[in-house]
Backbone as JSON, one array per atom type, in Angstrom:
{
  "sequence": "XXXXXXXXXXXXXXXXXXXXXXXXXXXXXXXXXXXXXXXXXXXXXXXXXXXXXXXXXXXXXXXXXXXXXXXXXXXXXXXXXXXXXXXXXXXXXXXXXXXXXXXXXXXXXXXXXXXXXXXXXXXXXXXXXXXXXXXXXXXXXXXXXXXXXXXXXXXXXXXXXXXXXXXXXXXXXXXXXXXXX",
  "N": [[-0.89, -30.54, -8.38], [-1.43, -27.21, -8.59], [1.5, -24.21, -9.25], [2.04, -21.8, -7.08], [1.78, -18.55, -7.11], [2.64, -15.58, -6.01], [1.66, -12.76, -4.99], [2.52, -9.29, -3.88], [0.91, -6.91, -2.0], [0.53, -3.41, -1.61], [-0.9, -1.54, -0.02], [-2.82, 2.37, -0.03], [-4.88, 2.75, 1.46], [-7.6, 1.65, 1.9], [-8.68, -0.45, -0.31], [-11.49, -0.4, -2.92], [-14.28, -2.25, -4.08], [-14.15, -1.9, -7.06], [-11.45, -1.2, -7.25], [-10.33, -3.66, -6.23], [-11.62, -5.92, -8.19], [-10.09, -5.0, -10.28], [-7.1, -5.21, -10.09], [-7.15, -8.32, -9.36], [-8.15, -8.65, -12.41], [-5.82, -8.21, -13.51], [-4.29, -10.98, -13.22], [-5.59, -12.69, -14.71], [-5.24, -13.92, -16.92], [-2.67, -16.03, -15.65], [-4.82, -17.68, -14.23], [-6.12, -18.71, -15.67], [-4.04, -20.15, -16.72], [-3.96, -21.83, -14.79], [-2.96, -21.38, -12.59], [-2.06, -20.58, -9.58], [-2.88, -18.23, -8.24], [-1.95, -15.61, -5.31], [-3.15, -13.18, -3.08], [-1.05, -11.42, -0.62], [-1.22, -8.54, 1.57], [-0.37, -5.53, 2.35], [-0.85, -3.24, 4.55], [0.02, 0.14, 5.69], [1.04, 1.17, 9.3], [0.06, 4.45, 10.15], [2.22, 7.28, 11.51], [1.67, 8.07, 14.25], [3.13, 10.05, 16.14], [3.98, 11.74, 14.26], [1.47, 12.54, 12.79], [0.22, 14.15, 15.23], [1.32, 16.42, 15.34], [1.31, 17.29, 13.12], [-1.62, 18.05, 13.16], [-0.95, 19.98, 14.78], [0.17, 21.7, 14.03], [-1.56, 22.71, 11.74], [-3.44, 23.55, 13.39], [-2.1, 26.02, 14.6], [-1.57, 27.21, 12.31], [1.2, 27.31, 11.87], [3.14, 26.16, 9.75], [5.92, 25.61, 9.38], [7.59, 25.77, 11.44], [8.36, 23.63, 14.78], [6.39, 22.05, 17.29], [4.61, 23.87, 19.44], [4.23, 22.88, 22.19], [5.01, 20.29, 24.24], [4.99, 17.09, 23.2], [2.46, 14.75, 24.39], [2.68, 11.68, 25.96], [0.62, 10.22, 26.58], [-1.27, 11.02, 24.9], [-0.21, 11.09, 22.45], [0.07, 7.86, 22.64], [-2.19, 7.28, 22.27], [-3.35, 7.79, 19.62], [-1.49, 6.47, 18.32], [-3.04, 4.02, 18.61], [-5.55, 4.36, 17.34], [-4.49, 4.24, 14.76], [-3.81, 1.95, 14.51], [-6.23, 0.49, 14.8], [-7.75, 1.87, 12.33], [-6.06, 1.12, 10.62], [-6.11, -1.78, 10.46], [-9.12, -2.25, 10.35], [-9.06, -1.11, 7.55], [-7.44, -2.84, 6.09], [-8.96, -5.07, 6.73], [-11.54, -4.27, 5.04], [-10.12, -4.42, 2.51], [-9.03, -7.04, 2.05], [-11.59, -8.32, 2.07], [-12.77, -7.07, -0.07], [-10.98, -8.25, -2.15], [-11.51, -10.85, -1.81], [-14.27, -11.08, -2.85], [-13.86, -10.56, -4.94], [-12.94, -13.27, -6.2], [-10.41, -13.49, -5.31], [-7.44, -15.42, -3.73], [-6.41, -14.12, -0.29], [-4.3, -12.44, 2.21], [-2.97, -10.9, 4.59], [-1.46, -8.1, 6.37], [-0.78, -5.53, 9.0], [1.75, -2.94, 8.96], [4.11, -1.79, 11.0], [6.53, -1.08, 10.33], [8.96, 0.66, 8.05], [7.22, 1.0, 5.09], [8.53, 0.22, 2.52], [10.44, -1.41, 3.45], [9.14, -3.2, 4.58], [7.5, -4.47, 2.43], [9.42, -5.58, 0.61], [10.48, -6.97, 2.43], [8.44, -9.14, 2.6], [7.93, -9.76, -0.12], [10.19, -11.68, -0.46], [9.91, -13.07, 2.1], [7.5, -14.59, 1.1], [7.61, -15.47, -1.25], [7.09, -13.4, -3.35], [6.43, -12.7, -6.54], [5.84, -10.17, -8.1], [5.05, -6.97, -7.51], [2.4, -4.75, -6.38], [1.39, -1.45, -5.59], [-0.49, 0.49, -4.62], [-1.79, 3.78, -4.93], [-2.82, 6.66, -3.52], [-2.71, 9.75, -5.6], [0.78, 11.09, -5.77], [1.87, 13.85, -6.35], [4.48, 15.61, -5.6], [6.15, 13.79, -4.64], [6.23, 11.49, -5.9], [7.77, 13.51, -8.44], [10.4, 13.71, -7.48], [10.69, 11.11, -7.06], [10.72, 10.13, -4.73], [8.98, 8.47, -3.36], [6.81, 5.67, -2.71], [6.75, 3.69, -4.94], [8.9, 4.93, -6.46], [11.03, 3.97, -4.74], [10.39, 1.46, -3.78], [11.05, 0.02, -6.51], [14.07, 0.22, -6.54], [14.58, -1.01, -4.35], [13.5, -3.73, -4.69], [13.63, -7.06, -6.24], [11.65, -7.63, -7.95], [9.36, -7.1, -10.6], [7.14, -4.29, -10.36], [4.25, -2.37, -10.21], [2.26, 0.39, -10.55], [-0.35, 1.56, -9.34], [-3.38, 4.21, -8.92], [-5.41, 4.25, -6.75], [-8.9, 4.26, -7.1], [-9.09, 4.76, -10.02], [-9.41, 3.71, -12.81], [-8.17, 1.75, -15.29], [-8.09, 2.8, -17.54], [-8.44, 5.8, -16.98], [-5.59, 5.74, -16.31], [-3.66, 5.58, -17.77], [-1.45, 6.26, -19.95], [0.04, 7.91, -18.02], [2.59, 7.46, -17.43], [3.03, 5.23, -15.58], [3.13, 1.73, -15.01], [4.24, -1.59, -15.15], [7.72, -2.2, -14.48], [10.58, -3.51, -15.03], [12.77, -5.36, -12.38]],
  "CA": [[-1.14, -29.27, -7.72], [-0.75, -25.87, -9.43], [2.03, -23.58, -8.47], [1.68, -20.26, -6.72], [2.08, -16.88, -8.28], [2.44, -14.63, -5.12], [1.68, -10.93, -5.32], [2.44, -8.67, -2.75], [0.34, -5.82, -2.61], [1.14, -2.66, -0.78], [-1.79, -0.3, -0.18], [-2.49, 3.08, 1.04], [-6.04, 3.05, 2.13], [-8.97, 0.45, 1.51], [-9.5, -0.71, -1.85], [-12.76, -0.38, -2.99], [-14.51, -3.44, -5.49], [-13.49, -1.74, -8.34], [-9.69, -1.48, -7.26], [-10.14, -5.58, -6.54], [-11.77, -6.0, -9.25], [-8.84, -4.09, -11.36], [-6.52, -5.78, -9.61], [-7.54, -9.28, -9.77], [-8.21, -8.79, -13.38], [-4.27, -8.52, -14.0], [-4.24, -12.16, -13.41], [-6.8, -13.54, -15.7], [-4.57, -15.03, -17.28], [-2.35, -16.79, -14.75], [-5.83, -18.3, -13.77], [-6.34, -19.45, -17.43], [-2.87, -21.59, -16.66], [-4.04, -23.15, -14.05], [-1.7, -21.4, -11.19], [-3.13, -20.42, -8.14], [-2.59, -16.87, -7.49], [-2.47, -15.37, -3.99], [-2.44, -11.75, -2.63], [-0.24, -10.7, 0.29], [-1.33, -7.23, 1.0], [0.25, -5.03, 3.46], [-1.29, -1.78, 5.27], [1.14, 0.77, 6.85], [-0.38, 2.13, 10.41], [0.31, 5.91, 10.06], [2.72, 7.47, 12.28], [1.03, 9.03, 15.56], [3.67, 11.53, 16.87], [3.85, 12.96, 13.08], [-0.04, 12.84, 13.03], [-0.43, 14.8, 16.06], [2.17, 17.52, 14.89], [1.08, 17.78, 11.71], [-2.66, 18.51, 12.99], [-0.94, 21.11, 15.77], [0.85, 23.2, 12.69], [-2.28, 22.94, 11.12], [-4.27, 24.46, 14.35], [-1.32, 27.21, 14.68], [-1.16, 27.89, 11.24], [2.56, 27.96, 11.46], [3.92, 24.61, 9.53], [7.31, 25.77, 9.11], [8.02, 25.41, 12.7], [7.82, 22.7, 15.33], [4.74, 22.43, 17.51], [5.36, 24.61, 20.51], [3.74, 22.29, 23.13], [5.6, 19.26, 23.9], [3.79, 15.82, 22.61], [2.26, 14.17, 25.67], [3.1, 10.59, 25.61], [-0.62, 9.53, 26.45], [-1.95, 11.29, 23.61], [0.88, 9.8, 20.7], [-0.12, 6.32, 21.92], [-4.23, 7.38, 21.94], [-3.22, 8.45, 18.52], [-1.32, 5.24, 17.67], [-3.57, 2.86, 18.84], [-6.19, 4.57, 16.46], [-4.0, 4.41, 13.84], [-3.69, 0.4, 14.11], [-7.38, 0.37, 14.47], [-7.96, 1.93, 11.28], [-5.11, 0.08, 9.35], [-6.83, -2.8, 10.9], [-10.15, -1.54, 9.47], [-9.04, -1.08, 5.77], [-6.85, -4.0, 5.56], [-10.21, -6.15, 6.67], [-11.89, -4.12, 3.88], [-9.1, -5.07, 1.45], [-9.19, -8.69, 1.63], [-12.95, -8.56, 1.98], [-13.07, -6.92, -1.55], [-10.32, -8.99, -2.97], [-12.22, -12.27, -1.91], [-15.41, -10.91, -3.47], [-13.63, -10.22, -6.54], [-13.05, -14.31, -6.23], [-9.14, -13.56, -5.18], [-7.09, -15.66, -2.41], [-5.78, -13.27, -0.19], [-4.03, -12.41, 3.43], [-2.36, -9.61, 4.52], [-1.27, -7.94, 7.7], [-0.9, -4.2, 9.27], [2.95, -3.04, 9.44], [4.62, -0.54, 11.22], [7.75, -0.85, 9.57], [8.81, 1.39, 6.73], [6.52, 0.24, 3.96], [9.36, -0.35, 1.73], [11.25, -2.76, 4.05], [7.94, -4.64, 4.78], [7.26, -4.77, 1.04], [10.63, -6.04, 0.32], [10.84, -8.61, 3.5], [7.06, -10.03, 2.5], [8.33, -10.36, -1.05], [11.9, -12.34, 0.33], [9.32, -14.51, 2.92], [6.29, -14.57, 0.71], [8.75, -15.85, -2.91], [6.73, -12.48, -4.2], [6.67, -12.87, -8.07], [5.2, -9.07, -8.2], [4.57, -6.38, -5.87], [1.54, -3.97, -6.67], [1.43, -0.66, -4.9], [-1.71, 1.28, -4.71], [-1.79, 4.89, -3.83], [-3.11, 8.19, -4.22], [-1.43, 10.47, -6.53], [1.58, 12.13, -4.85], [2.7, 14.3, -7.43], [5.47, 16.34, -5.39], [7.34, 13.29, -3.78], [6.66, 11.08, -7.84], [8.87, 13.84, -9.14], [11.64, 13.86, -6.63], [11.39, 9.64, -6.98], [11.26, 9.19, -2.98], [7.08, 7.86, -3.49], [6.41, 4.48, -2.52], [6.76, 3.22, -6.3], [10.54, 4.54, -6.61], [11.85, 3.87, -3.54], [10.16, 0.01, -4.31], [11.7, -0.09, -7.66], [15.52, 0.19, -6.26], [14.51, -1.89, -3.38], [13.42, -5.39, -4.45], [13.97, -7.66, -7.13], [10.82, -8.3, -8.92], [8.15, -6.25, -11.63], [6.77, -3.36, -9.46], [3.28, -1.9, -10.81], [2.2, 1.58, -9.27], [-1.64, 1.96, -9.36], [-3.66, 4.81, -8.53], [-6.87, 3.74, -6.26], [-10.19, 4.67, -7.14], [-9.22, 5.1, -11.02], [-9.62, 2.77, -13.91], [-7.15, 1.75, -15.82], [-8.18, 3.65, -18.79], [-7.62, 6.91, -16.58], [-4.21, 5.95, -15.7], [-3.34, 5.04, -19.51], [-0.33, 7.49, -20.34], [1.35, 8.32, -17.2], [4.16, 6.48, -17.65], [3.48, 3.95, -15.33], [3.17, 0.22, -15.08], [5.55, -2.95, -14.56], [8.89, -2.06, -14.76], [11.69, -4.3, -14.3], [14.03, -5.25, -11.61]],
  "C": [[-0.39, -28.17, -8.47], [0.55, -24.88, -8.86], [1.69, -22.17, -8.06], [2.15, -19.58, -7.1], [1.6, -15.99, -7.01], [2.56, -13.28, -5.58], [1.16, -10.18, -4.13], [1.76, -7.32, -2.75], [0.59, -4.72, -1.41], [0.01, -1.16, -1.06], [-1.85, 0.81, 0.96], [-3.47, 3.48, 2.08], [-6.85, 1.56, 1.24], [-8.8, 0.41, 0.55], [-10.85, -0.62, -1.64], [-13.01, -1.43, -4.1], [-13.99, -3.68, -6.54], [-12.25, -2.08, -8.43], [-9.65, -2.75, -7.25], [-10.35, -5.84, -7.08], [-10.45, -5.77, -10.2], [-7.83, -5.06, -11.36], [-6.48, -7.51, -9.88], [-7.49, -9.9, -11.19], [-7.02, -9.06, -14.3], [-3.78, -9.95, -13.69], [-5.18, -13.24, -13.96], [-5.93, -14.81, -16.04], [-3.84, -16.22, -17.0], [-3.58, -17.96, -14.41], [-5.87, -19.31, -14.91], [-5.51, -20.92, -17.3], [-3.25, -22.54, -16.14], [-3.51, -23.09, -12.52], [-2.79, -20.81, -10.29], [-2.19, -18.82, -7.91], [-2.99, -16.28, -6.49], [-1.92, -13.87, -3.87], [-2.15, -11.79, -1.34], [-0.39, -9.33, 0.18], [-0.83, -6.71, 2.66], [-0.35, -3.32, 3.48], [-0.48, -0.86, 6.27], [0.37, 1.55, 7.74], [0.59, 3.73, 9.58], [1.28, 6.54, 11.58], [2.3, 8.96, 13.02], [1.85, 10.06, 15.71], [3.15, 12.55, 15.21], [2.14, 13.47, 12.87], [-0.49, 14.61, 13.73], [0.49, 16.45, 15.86], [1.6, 18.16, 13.71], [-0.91, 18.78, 12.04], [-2.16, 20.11, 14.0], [-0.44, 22.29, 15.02], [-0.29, 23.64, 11.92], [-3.29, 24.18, 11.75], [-3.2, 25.75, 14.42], [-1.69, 27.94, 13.58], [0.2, 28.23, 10.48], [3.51, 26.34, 11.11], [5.43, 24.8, 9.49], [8.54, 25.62, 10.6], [7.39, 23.85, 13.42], [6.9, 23.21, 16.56], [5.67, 22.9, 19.44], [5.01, 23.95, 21.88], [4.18, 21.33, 23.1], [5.01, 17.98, 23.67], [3.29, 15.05, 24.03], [1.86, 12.21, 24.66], [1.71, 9.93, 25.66], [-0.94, 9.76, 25.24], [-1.32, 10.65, 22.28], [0.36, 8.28, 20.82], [-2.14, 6.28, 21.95], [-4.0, 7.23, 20.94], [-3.07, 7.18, 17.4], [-1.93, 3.85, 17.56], [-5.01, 3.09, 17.8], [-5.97, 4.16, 15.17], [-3.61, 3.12, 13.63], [-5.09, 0.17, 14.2], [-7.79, 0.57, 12.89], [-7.55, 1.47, 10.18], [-5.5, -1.19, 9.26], [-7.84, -3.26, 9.7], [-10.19, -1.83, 7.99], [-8.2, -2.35, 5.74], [-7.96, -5.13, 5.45], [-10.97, -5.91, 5.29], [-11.52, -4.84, 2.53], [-9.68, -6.3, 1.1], [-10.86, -9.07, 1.49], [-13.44, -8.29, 0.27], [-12.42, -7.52, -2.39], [-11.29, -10.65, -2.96], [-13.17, -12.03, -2.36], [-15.52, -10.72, -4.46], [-12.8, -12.11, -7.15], [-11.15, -14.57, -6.08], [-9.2, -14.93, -3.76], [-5.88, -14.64, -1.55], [-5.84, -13.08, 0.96], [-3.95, -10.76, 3.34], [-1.99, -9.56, 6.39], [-0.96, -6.05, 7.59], [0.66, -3.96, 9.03], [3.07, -1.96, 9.76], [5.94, 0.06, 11.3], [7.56, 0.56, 8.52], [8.08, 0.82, 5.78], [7.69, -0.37, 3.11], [9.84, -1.75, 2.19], [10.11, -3.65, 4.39], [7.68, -4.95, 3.57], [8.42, -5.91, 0.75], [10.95, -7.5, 1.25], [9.16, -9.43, 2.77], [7.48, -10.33, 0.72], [9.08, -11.71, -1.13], [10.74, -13.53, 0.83], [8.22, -15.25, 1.69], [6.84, -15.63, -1.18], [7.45, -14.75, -4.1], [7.43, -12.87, -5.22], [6.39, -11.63, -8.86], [4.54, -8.34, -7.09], [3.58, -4.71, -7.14], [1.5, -2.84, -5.4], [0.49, 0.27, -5.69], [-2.18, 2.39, -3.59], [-2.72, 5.56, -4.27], [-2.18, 8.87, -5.08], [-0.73, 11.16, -5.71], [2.79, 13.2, -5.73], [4.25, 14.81, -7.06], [6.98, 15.14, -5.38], [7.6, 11.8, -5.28], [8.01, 12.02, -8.39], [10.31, 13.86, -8.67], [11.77, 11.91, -6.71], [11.69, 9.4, -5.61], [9.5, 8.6, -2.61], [7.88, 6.87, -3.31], [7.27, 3.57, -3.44], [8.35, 2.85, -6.57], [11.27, 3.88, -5.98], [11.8, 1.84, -3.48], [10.94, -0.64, -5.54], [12.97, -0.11, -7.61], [15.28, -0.7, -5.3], [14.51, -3.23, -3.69], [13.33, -5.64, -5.83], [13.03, -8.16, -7.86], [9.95, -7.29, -9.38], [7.47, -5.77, -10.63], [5.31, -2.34, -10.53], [2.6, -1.03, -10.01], [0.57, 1.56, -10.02], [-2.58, 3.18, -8.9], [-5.3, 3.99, -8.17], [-7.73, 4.74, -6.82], [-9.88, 5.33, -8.96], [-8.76, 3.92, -11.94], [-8.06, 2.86, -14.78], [-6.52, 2.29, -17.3], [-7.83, 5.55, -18.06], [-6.48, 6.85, -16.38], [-3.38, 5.68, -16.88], [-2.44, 6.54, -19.19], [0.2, 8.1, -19.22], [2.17, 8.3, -16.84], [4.33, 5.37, -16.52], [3.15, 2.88, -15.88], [4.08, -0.66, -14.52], [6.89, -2.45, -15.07], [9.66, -2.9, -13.85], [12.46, -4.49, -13.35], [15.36, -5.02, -11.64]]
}
């Protein structure tokens, strides 16, 4: 029996074919060996109160303040129970496109900090590589508090930052990739 080559993956919305595809493809080789590679992918719900704030600064117009109506506790958990629906949602997606791209692959919702669920599912999981697949976040990349950095001081194994929905020939020269622990 082959050994496993876990890879934890840490997304921020659905993959789409291509991204599993992409994805997948970074273990050709592993396959070649003989090992059995598995994805662990983790979906963070979105946090309801900030949600519902963020859309009430939006309806004011005035983001620089807090929202002048106080949060009604029904509505944060309407909000949050959406917001595990939909993490739900794309995580089913996920693994649906990873197994169609001929992966083996779990996952689960969290509503931890992403980091510390990344980092504990590495720890439980004997992660050998943790893949994190976002959107571009240029402001919070240059300040180094993104996903990516904040992963990269956190846990102890080759950390590879991806941008969804772009090839790997668009992402050529932005200085990411695998960087060390």
């Amino acid at each position: 029996m082959s050994e496993t080559y876990t890879v934890v993956l840490l997304v921020e919305q659905a993959l789409s074919n291509a991204d599993a595809a992409r994805v997948r493809s970074l273990h050709d080789e592993l396959r070649d060996e003989e090992q059995q590679v598995r994805y662990r992918v983790l979906v963070p719900v979105g946090d309801a109160a900030a949600r519902i704030e963020a859309a009430m600064g939006a309806v004011s117009g005035d983001t620089m303040t807090a929202p002048r109506i106080p949060l009604d506790p029904d509505t944060v958990e309407t909000v949050r129970e959406e917001s595990e629906r939909q993490s739900a949602d794309e995580l089913q997606t996920t693994l649906d496109a990873l197994r169609a791209a001929g992966a083996t692959a779990d996952g689960t919702i969290v509503d931890d900090d992403p980091i510390e669920a990344l980092a504990a599912a590495v720890n439980e999981f004997d992660g050998r590589e943790a893949i994190i697949l976002t959107r571009s976040h240029v402001v919070s990349e240059f300040f180094h508090v993104d996903w990516t950095s904040r992963a990269r001081r956190k846990i102890g194994v080759p950390v590879l930052h991806l941008l969804e929905h772009e090839s790997f020939d668009d992402q050529a020269g932005s200085g990411e990739g695998i960087s060390g622990a």
